[in-house]
Residue frames as qw, qx, qy, qz and C-alpha x, y, z in Angstrom:
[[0.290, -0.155, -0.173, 0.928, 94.92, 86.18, 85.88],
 [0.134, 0.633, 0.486, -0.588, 92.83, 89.05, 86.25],
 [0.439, 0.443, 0.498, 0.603, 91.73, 91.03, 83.05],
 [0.001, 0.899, -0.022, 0.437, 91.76, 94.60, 84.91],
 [0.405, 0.167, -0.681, 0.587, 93.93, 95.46, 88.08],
 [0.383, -0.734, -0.558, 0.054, 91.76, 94.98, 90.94],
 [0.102, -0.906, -0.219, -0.347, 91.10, 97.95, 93.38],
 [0.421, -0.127, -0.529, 0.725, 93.63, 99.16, 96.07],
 [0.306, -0.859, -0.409, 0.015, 91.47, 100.28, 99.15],
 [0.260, 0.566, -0.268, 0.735, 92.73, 103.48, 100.49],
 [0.087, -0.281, 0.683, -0.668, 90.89, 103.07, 103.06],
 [0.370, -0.277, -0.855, -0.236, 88.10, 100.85, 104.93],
 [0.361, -0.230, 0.187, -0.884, 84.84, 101.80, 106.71],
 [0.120, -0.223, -0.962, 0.099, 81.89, 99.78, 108.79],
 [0.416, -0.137, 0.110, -0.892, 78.39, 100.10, 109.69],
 [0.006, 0.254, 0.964, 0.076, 75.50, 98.32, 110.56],
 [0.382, -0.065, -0.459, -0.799, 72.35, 98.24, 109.73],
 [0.470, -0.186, -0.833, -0.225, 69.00, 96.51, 110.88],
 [0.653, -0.569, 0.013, -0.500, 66.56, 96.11, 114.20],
 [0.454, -0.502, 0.635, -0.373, 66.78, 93.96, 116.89],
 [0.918, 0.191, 0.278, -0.211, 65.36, 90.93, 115.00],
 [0.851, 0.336, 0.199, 0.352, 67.74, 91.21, 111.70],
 [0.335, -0.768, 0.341, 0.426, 71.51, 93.07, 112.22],
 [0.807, 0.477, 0.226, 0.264, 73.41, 93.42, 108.71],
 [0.646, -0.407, 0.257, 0.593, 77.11, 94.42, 108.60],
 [0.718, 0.655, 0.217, 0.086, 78.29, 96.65, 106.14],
 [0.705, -0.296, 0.259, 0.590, 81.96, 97.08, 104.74],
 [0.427, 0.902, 0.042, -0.054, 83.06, 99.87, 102.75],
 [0.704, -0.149, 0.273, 0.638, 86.28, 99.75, 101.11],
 [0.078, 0.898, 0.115, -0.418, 87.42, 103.34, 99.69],
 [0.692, 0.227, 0.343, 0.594, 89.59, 103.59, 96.71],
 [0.048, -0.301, 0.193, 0.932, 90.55, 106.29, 94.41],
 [0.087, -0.231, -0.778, -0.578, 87.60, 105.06, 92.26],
 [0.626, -0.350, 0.047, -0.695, 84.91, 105.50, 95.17],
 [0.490, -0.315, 0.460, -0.670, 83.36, 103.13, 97.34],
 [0.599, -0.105, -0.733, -0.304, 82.55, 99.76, 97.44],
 [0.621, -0.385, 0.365, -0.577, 79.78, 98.97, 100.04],
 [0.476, -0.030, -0.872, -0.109, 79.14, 95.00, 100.59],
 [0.802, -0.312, 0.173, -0.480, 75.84, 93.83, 103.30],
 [0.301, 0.237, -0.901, 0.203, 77.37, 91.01, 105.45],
 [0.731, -0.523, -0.013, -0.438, 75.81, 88.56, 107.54],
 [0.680, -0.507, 0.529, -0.012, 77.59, 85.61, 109.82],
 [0.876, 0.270, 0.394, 0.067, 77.72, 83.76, 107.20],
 [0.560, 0.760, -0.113, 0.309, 79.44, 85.95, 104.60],
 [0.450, -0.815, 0.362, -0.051, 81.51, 87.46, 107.84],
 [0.928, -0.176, 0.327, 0.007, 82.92, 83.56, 107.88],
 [0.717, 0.634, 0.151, 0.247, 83.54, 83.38, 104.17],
 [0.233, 0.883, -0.228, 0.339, 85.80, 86.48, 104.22],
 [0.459, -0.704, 0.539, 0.048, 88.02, 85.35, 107.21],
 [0.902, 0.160, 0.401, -0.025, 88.30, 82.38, 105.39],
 [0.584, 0.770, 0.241, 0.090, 89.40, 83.91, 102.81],
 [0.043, -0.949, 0.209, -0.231, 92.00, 86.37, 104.26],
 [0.697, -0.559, 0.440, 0.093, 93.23, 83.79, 106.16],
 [0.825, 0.415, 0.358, 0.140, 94.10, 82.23, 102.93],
 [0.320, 0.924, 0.095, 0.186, 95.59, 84.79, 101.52],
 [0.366, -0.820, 0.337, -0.283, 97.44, 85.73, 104.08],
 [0.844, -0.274, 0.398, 0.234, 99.12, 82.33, 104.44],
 [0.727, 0.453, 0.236, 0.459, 100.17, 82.41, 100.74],
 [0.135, 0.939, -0.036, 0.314, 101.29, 86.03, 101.10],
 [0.406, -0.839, 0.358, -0.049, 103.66, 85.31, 103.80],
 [0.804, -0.020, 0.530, 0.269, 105.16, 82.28, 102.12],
 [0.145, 0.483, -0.522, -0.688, 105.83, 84.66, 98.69],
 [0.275, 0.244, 0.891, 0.265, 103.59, 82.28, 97.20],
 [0.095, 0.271, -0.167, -0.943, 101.33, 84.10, 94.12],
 [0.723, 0.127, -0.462, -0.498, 99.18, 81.92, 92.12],
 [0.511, -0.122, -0.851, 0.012, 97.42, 78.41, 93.01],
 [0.350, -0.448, 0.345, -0.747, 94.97, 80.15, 95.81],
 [0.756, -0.158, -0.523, -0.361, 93.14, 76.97, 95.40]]
């Protein structure tokens, strides 16, 4: 388990960044704490659906722990 309670976003924000050569995503999740920015590329992009999707299964099953 965690050893703080993680953030709850209040709300969530995009941008990009970069030229025509190199294009970098960025995600802002708002909180009550401030901001958290995060630079994405395809790769990370992946990762995070990946993730969510994950999540998101276990979350609709009521399933909490074992994300693995």
């Amino acid at each position: 388990m965690v050893d703080r309670p993680p953030y709850m976003p209040t709300g969530i924000g995009i941008g990009m960044l970069g030229d025509d050569a190199t294009k970098i995503g960025v995600l802002i999740f708002e909180t009550a704490e401030g901001n958290f920015d995060f630079a994405l590329n395809l790769q990370a992009v992946e990762v995070i659906r990946q993730a969510l999707s994950k999540i998101e299964t276990h979350l609709t099953k009521g399933k909490i722990s074992n994300l693995d």
